[in-house]
N, C-alpha and C positions, 0 to 999 in steps of 0.2 A: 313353603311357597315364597316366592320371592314379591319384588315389588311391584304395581301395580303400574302397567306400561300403556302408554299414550296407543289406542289402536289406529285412531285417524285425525287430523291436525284437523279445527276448527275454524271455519274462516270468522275475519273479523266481524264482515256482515251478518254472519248467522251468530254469533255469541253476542252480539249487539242489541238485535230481534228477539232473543232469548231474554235479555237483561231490560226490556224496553219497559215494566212495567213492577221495575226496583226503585223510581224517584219519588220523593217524597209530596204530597198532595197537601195544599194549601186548606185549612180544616174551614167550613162553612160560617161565617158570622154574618149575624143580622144585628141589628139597631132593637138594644132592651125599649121596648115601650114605654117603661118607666122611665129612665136617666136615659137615655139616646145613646149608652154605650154599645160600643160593637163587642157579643158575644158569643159564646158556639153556642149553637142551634139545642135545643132540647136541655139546657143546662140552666142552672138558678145565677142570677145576672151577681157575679162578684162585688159590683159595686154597689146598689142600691138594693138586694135582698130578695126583689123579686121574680118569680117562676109563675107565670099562667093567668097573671093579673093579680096574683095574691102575695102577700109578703109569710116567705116560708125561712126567714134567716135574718135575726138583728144585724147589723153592720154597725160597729162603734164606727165613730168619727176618728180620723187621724190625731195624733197627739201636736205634730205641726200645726195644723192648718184650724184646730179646735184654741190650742193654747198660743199666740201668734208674739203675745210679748214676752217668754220666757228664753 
């Protein structure tokens, strides 16, 4: 068999409308209750540990911002 040939040229409008729902979508954040940061929706807040009102992960303190005169 040979190679696989173009049967009918596709307008730009229609491969457009085809491709309309390939952009990338901005993910959901809210304000953690606890520290006010903005985080995704259903996830344990990065910064202060906690998920659901409850603290479900330690978070060491930063080495800068802990140690400030070294």
């Amino acid at each position: 068999m040979g190679a696989i040939a173009q049967q009918n040229r596709v307008s730009k409008t229609r491969k457009r409308k085809r491709r309309s729902h390939h952009a990338l979508k901005k993910p959901a954040l809210i304000a953690c209750p606890e520290c006010g940061e903005m985080v995704r929706s259903h996830v344990v807040c990065p910064h202060c540990g906690y998920y659901n009102k409850k603290q479900v992960k330690e978070i060491k303190a930063k080495a800068g911002a802990a140690d400030g005169d070294k």
